[in-house]
N, C-alpha and C positions, 0 to 999 in steps of 0.2 A: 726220343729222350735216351742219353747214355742209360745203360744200364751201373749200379752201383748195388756195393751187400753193406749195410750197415749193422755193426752185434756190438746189441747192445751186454752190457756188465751187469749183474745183477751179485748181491751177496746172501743178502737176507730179506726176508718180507713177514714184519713182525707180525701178529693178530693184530698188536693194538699198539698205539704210538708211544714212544721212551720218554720221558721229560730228559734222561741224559742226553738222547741224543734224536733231536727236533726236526732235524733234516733226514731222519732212514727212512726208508722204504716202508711203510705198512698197506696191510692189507687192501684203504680201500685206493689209497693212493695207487697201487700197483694193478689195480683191477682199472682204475682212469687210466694209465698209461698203454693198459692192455688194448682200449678199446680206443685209443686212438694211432696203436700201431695196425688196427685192423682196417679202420678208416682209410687210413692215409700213406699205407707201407702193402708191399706182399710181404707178409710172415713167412718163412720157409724154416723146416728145420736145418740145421747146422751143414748135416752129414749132406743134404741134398743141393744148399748151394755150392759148396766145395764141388762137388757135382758140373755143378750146371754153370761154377766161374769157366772151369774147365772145357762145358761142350759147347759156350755160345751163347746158351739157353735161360741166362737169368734175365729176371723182369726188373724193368725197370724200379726204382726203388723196393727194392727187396730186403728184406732185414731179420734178423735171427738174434733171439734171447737165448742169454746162455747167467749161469749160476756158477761162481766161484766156491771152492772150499766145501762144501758139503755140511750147511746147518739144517740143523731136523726141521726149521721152520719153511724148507723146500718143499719136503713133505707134507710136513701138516699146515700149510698158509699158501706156499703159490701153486703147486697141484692143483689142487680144487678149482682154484681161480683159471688156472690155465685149461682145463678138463672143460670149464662152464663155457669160456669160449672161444674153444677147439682148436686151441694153440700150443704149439708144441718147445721144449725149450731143453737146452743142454746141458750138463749140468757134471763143471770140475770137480773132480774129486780130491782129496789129501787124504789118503786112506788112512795112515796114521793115528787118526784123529777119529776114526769109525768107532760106534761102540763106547761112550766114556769120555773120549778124549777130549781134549781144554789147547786151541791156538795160544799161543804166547799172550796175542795182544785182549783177549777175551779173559788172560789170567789178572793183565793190568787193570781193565774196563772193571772186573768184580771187585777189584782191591780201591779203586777211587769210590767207587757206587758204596762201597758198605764202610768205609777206614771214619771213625769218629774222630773227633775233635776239628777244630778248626785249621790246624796248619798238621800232616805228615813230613813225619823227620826221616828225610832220607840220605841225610848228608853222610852217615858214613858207607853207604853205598856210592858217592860221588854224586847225587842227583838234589845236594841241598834241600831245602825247605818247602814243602808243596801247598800251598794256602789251599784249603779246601772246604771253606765256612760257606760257602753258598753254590749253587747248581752251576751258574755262571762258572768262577771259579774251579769245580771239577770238571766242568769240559774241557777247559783251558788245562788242565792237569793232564786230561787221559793224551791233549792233541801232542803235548808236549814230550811225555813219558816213552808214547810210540814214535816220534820225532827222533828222539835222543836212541832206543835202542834197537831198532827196527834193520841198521847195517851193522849191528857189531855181530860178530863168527856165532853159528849158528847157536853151542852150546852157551856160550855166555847169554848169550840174549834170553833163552829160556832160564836161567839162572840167574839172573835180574829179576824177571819176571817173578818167578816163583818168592825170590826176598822180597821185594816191592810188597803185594801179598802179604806175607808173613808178616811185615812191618806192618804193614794196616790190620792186622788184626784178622783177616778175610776168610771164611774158610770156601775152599772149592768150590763155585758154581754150579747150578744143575748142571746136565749134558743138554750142549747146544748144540751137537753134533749129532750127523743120524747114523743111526743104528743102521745094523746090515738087512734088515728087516724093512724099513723104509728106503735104503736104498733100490734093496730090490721092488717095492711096492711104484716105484719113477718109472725101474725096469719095465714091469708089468704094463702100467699106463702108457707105455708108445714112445717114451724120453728119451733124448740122447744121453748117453753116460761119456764122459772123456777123463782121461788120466793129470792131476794135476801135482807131481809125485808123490811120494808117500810122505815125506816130512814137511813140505811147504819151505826149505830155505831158497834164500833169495841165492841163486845160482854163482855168482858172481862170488860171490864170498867165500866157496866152497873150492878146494883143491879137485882138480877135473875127475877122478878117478873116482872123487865122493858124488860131485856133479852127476857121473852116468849113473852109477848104484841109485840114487834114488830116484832118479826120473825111471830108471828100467824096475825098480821095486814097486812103486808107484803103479805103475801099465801092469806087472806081473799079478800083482796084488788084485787090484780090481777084475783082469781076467780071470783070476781064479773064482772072485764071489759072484760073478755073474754069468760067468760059462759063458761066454762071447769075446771076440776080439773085440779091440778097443783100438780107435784108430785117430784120435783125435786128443790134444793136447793144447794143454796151457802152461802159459811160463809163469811162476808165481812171482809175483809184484809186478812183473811182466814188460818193465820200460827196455826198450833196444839201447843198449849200449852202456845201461847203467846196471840193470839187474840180471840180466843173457846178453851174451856174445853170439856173434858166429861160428864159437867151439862147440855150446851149446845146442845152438840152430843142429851144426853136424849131429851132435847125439841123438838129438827126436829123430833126426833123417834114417842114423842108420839102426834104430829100433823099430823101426816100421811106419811110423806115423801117417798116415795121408795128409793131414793138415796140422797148424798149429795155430795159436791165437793170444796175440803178445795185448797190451793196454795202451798203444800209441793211438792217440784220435786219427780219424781218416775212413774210408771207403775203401773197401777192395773192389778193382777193378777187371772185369777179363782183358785179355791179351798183352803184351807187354809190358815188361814190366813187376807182372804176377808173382806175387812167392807166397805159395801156401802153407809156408811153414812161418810165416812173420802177418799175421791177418790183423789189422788193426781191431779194434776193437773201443767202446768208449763208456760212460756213466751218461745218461740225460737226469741230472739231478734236480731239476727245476720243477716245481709242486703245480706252478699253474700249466693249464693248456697251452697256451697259446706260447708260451714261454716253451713249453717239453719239446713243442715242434720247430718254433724256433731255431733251439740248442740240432737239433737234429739237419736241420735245415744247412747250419752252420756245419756241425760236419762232415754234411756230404760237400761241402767247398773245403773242408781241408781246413779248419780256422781254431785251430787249438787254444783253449782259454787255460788259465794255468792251473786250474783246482786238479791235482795229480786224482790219477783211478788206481787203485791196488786191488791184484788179483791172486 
């Protein structure tokens, strides 16, 4: 059997399920996935297949969990799970956002969740009228909102965000981000940590010069709170061609990286071919079994279905 690495994407893994949002990851749902990648995968961590793409030595169906962005529900929801059974996972960071901090699209998510009345009036931000009288309704809100400002230049997008917000009435979310406290607490437990810059802009959008600064602020940043080199990267939103370039790709190469991990579905294969700095990576978002392994099944053929993954 060829050998293949499938890594999987992971973001969040609530305690307990969102009526906003019916399809995340919770608790037990991610403890079922856990134990069917043990079943039916060899789990490896991250840093070891990159490894072993390189010496020959990967198993067939091998596969590696990793965690975008850095929400404190790493911590306190997939740890545990992961710890229970003896699974190991890697886990992007957006230092930025350590300690306090609030992603753009989690300032939008709290402004649709809390904003009363029936329709938000965002027309003189250009975003017209938001009907949001039923649940239905505010998911179709938040899909849209992050839709519409998700590639406009980096500050404007946080500056939407924050009116968006203000218009709805919303005051600031708890911190859904972890603290330097529970990052190190990942540390402790055996985890991989990788660099996922420090502000989380979608690359592309960004003048190159800004480009490098935050991917190398980013790696800088987190070596510092963990006192380790950091060797592993992610491109945030992470599609080739759309949100990183090959200019890009250059910058992890010549900040050190050993590997990188873009969000194009597919399998990383050894020997020709190989580039460890464009690793694909994907979401198996489907709740039943049979279904999880499926999607998995699919792609390790390579069979991309269109629901995008953001990292």
């Amino acid at each position: 059997m060829t050998a293949t690495l499938s890594i999987l994407i992971y973001h969040r893994v609530l305690a307990r399920p969102d009526p906003l949002f019916p399809h995340e990851v919770e608790a037990r749902l991610f403890e079922r996935q856990l134990r069917l990648i043990q079943r039916f995968y060899a789990p490896l961590p991250l840093a070891e297949a990159v490894q072993r793409l390189q010496d020959g030595s990967l198993p067939p169906r091998a596969a590696c969990i990793t965690f975008d962005d850095g929400y404190a529900d790493n911590a306190q929801v997939a740890l545990p799970l992961l710890q229970r059974h003896g699974l190991h996972a890697t886990f992007f960071i957006a230092t930025g956002y350590l300690d306090g901090g609030q992603m753009w699209n989690d300032t939008v998510i709290d402004a649709m969740r809390h904003a009363a009345g029936p329709v938000l009036d965002l027309r003189e931000h250009g975003l017209g009228s938001v009907p949001i009288a039923s649940l239905a309704q505010r998911q179709a809100a938040i899909a849209t909102l992050l839709g519409r400002l998700k590639y406009l230049p980096f500050a404007r997008r946080q500056q939407m965000a924050i009116q968006i917000r203000r218009q709805a009435g919303a005051a600031a979310g708890p911190g859904a981000m972890l603290s330097t406290a529970q990052l190190r607490q990942l540390q402790a437990a055996g985890m991989g940590l990788g660099a996922h810059t420090a502000s989380h802009p979608i690359l592309s959008t960004l003048p190159e010069r800004a480009a490098q600064l935050d991917i190398a602020n980013g790696k800088r940043q987190l070596e510092s709170l963990i006192q380790a080199p950091v060797t592993l990267f992610a491109y945030p939103n992470g599609k080739a061609g759309r949100d990183y370039g090959a200019r890009h790709v250059a910058m992890v190469k010549r900040l050190g990286f050993k590997a990188a991990v873009a969000t194009d579905w597919g399998v990383a294969r050894p020997g020709a071919g190989l580039d460890l700095l464009q690793l694909p990576r994907f979401t198996p978002w489907d709740r039943g079994r049979l279904a999880f392994l499926w999607r998995m099944r699919q792609n390790r053929r390579q069979a991309h279905p269109a629901r995008p993954d953001a990292g």
